[in-house]
C-alpha positions in Angstrom: -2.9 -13.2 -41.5 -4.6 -10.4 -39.5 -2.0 -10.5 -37.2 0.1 -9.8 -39.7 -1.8 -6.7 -41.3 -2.5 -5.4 -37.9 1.3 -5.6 -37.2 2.2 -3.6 -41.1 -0.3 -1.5 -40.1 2.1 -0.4 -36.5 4.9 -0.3 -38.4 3.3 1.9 -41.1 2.2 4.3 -38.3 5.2 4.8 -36.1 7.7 5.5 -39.3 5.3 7.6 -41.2 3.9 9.5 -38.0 5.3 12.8 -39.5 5.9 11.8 -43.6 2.8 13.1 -44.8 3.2 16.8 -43.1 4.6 19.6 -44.7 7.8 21.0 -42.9 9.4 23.6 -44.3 11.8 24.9 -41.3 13.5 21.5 -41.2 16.3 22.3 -38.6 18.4 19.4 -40.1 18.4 20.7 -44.1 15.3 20.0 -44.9 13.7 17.3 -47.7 14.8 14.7 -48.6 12.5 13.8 -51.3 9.1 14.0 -52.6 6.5 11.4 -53.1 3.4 12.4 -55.0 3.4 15.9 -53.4 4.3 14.6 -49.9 7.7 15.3 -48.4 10.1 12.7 -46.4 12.3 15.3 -44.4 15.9 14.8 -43.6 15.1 14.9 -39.9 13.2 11.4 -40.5 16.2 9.8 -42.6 18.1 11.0 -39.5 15.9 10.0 -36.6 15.7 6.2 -38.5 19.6 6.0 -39.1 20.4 7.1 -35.3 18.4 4.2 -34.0 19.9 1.2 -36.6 23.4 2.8 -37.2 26.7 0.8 -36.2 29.4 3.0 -34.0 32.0 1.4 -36.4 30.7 2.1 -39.9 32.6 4.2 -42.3 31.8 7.0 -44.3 30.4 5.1 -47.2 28.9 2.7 -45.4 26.7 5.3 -43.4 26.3 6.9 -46.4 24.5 3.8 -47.9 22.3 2.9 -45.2 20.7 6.3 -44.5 19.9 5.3 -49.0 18.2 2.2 -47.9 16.3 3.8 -44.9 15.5 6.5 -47.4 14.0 4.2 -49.9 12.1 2.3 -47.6 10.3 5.5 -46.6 9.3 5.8 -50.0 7.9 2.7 -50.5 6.2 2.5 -47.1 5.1 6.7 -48.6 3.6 4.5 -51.6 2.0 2.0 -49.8 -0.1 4.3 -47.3 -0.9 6.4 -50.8 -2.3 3.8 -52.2 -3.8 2.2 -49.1 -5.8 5.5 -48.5 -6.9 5.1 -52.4 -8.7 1.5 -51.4 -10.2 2.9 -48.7 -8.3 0.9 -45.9 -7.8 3.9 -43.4 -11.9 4.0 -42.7 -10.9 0.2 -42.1 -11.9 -1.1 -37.8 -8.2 -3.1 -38.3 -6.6 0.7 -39.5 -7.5 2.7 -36.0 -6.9 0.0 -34.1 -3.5 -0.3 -35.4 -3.5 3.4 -34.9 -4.3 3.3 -31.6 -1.8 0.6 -30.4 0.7 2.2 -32.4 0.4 5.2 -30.2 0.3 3.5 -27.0 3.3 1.4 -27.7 4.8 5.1 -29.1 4.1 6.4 -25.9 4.7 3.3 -23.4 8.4 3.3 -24.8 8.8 6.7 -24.3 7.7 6.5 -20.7 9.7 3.3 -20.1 12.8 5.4 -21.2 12.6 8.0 -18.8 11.1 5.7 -15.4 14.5 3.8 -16.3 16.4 7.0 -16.2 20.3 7.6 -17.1 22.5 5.3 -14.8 25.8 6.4 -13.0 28.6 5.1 -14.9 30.4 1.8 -14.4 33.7 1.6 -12.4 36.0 -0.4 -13.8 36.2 -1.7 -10.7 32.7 -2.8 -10.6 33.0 -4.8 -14.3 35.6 -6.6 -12.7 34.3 -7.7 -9.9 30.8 -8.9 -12.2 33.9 -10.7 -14.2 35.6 -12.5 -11.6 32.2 -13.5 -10.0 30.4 -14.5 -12.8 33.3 -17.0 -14.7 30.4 -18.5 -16.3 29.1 -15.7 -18.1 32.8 -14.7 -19.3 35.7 -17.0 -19.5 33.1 -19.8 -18.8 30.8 -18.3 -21.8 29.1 -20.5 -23.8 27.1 -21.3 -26.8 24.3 -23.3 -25.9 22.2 -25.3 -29.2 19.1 -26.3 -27.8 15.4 -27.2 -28.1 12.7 -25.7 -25.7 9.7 -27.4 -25.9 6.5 -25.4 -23.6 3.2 -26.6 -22.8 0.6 -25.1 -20.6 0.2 -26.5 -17.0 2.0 -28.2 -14.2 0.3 -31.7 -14.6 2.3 -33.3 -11.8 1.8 -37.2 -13.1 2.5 -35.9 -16.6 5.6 -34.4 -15.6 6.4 -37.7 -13.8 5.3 -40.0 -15.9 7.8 -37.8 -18.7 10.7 -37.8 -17.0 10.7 -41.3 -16.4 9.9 -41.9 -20.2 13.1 -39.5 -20.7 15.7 -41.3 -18.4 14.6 -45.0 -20.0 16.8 -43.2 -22.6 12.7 -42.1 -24.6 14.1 -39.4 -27.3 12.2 -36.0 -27.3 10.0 -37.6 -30.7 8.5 -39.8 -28.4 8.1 -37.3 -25.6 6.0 -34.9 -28.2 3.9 -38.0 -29.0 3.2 -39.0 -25.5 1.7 -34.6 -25.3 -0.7 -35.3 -28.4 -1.9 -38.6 -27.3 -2.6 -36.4 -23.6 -4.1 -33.1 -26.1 -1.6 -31.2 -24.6 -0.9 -27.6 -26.5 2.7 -27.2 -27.4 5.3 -24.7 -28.8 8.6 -26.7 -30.2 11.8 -24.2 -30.8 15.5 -24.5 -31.7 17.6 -21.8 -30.0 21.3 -21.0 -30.1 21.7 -18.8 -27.3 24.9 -17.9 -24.8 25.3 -18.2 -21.5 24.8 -14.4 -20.6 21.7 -14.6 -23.0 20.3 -17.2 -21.0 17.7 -16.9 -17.5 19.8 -17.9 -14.7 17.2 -21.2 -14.0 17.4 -22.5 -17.2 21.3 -21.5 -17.7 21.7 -23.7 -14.4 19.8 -26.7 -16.3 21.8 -27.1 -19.5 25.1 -27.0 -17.8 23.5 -30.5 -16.2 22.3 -31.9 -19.0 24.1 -34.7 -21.4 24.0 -34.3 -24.8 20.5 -34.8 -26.8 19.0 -36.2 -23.6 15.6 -34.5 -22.5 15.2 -32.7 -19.5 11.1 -32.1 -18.0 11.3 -28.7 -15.8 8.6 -26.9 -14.5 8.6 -23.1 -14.7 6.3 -21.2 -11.8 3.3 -22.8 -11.1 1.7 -22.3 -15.0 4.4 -23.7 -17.3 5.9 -26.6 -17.9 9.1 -27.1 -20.2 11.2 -29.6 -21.9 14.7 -29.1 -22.7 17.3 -31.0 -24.9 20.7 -29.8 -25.4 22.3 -30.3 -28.7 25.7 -29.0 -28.3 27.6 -25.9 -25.8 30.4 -24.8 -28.2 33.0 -22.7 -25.8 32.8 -19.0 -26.4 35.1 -17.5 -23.9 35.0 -13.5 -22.8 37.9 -11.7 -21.4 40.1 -8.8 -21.3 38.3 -5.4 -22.2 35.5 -6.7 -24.5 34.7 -8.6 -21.0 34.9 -5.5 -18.7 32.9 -3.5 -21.4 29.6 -6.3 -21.5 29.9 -6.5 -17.5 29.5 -2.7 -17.6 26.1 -3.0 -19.9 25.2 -6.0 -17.7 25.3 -3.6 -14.2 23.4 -0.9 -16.3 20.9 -2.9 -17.5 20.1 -4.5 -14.8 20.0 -0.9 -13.1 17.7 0.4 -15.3 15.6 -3.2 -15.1 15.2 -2.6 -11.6 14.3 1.2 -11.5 11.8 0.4 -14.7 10.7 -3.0 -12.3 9.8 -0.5 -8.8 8.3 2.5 -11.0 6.1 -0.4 -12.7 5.4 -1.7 -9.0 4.3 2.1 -7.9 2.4 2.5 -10.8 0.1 -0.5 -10.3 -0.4 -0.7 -6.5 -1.7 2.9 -7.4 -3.7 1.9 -10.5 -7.4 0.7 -10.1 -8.0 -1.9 -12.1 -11.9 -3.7 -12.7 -11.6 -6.6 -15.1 -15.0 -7.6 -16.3 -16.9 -11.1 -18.1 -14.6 -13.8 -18.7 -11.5 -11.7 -17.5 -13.1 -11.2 -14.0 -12.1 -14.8 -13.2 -9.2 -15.7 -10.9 -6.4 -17.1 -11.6 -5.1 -18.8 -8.3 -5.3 -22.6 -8.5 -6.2 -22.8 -12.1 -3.3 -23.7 -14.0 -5.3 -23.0 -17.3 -5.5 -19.1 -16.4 -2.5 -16.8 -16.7 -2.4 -13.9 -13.8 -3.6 -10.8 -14.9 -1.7 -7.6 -13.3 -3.6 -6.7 -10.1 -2.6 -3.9 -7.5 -0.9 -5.6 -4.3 -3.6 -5.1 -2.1 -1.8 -5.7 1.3 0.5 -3.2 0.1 -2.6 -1.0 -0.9 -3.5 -0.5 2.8 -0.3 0.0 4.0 0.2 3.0 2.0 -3.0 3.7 2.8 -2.5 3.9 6.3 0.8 5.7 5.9 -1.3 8.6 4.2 -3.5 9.1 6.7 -1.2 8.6 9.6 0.7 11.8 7.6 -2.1 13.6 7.0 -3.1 13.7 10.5 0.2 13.8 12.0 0.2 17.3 9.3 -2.8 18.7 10.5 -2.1 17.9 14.7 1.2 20.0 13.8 -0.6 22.8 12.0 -3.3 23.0 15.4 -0.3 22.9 17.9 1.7 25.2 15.8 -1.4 27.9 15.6 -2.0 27.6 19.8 1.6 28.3 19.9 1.3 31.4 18.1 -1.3 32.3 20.2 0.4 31.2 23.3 3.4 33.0 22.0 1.5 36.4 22.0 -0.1 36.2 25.0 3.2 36.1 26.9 5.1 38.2 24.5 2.5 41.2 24.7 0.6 40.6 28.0 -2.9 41.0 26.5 -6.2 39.0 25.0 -5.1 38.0 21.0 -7.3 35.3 19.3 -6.0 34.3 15.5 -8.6 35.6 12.6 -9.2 33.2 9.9 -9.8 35.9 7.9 -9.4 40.0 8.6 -12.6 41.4 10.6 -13.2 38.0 11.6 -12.5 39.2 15.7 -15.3 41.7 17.0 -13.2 44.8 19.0 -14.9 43.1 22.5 -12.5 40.1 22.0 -9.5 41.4 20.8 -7.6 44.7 22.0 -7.6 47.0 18.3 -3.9 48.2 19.4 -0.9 46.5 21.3 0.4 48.1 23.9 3.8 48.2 24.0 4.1 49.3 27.9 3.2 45.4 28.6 5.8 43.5 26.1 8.0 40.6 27.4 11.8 41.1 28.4 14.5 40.8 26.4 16.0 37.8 27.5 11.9 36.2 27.1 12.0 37.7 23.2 14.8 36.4 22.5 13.7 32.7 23.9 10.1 33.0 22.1 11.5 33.8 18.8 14.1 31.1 19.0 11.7 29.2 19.9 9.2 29.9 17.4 12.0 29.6 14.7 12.8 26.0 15.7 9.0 25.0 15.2 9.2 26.7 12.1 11.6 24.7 10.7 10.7 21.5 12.4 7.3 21.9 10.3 8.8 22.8 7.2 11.1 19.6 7.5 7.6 17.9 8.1 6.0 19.6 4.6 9.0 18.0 2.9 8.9 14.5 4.6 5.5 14.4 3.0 5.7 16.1 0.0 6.0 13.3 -2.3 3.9 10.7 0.0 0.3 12.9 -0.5 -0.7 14.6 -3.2 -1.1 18.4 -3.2 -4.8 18.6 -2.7 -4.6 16.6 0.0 -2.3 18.2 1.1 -3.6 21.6 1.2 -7.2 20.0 3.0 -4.9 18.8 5.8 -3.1 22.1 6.6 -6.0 24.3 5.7 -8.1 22.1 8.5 -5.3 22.3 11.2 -4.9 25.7 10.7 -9.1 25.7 11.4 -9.1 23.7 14.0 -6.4 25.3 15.8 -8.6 28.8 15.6 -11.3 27.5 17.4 -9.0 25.7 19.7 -6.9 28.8 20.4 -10.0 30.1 21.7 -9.9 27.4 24.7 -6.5 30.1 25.6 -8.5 33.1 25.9 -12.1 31.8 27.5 -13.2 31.6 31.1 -10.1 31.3 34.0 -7.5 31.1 31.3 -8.2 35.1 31.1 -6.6 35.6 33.9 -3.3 33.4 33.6 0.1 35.5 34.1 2.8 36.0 31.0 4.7 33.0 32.4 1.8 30.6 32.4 1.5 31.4 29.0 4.8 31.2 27.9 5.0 27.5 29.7 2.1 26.7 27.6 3.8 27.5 24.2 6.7 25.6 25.5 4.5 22.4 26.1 2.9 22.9 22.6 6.4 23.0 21.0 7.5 19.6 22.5 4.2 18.5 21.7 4.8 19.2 18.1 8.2 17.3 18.2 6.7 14.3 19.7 3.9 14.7 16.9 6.7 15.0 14.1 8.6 11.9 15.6 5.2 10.2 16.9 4.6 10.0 12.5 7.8 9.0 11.8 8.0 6.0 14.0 4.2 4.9 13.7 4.8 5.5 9.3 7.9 3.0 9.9 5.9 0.1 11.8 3.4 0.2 8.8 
């Protein structure tokens, strides 16, 4: 029974989320009627109809059902009136209703866009799904069955079962043999077909004889029986064919893209499961799994960000020697990079270039071409990681190889290295630029093995 209330208490929530608020710039027309002083807009008749109407339905019948969805407003508008009269919204069941309502609200949403719009079905693709698949189309069936499920994989249960079942034991007796063992089950008749069907237990019925039971076992925490009452033929061809291979490759599209973003989203989540919930469920075939992050994964990623972020930050201290590399040959004079202006006292660095001592044009034009290829080469590594670290971290790791490449610029400009000609210099950038190639590519590969 509470189940029940909480559940009435859901639905109440998500359909009258916006009933009892006043809206008088209704892009849509406006109200649609008024319930003890509280309007039911248009918008919400519409937003209700778009999500339960049929493609094929006439004028009339549209007509009529946007009536019914109308007055069940109203009565749901009269039941959350007099619901707030008795008192029920300070009730613990109320906001917790409340506040699974807007998880649910806003779980939905997200699934819809992680799933994302799919390209569009060729026909060629349908076809192929049609021709590959016979037993989903011009194979199709409907399959009358009962699905008995118990928890546990009791392997002498499941034995001792089957055996019962092919001495030609009917399901009755099966069911007995579960109570006499206090065995938990859920009995259910089903008329499914074949495309309805999981692909395991689609595979079992088209073995099975006619009202003889079948003991499967499904994963490693379920066990099921199965007794098929009748497959009446229910062929699929032609264009209604093509059209539910074409929402079969789309679903399972946006399956799969909702199935990796869930993936991401829990190998990134940190989850702590406390008192009775802290317990393990490996080799306990009373415990269902709880969702955990995939730890091995975990420190893979983990590794890959770090062998990024210091691949990023080795590029960003090459990149700044360069530079200083690169004026030392292109003006022939002592020039230290300045984390921040002033930062160079006038005894380190000359105030004014001189322009009698630049470099050739043949040597400008090499240094800027090469300077331009590192530039792009570490823009192309900014992108590669752009959506593998997040922007804080980001910024830490070029902000400290730009730091570190100060003070090591320094190592260019102290002692002997005062004296080293243009060309010296100029080899030296040139090392630094393969350097950070072989850095960029050194990421790439190591990122790869991980």
């Amino acid at each position: 029974m509470k189940k029940v209330t909480s559940l009435f208490f859901v639905l109440l929530f998500t359909i009258l989320a916006g009933c009892s608020q006043k809206s008088g710039n209704e892009p849509n027309g406006g109200v649609a009627a008024v319930v003890n002083g509280v309007e039911i807009t248009k918008r919400q008749v519409e937003y209700l109809y778009q999500r339960s109407a049929n493609p094929n339905m006439n004028a009339e019948e549209s007509a009529n059902l946007k009536r019914r969805i109308l007055a069940d407003l109203i009565r749901l508008e009269l039941l959350a009136g007099k619901a707030k009269e008795m008192k029920l919204d300070n009730n613990p069941d109320y906001s917790m209703a409340l506040y699974t309502a807007q998880k649910n609200v806003l779980a939905g949403l997200a699934e819809k866009k992680l799933a994302g719009s799919q390209s569009p079905t060729s026909p060629d693709q349908a076809e192929s799904v049609v021709q590959n698949a016979p037993q989903l189309f011009a194979g199709r069936k409907l399959y009358i069955f009962e699905e008995v499920v118990f928890p546990g994989v009791n392997m002498p249960l499941l034995e001792s079962l089957d055996a019962m079942a092919n001495n030609g034991a009917p399901l009755s007796r099966l069911l007995d043999e579960l109570k006499a063992k206090k065995k938990p089950f859920n009995k259910t008749l089903k008329a499914l077909t074949s495309e309805q069907l999981p692909s395991p237990v689609l595979t079992v019925l088209n073995k099975l004889q006619p009202n003889t039971p079948q003991v499967v076992r499904s994963g490693d925490k379920i066990s099921v029986i199965l007794v098929l009452h009748d497959a009446i033929p229910a062929p699929l061809d032609g264009v209604p064919a093509r059209k539910a291979a074409g929402a079969m490759i789309e679903a399972n599209q946006r399956n799969q893209s909702l199935s990796k973003a869930m993936r991401e989203m829990l190998d990134n989540a940190k989850i702590t499961y406390y008192d009775e919930y802290a317990k393990t469920a490996d080799g306990n075939s009373k415990l269902s799994a709880l969702p955990v992050p995939d730890t091995e994964k975990v420190t893979r990623n983990l590794y890959k960000k770090i062998i990024f972020g210091s691949g990023l930050s080795a590029s960003f201290i090459l990149a700044v020697m360069m530079l200083t590399a690169f004026m030392r040959t292109f003006y022939s004079m002592l020039w230290l990079p300045k984390l921040w202006p002033g930062s160079t006292s006038s005894a380190e660095q000359t105030a004014k270039y001189d322009i009698r001592h630049t470099a050739t044009l043949s040597r400008q034009i090499y240094l800027f071409a090469l300077m331009l290829l590192i530039a792009v080469v570490i823009i192309f590594e900014l992108l590669l990681v752009w959506d593998k670290l997040a922007i804080p971290v980001l910024l830490a790791h070029i902000a400290g190889g730009i730091i570190v490449g100060v003070f090591a610029s320094r190592l260019l400009n102290a002692g002997i290295a005062r004296a080293w000609s243009r060309k010296t210099y100029m080899f030296i950038a040139s090392l630094l630029a393969l350097l950070i190639l072989v850095d960029i590519i050194a990421t790439i590969k190591l990122s790869a093995l991980i």
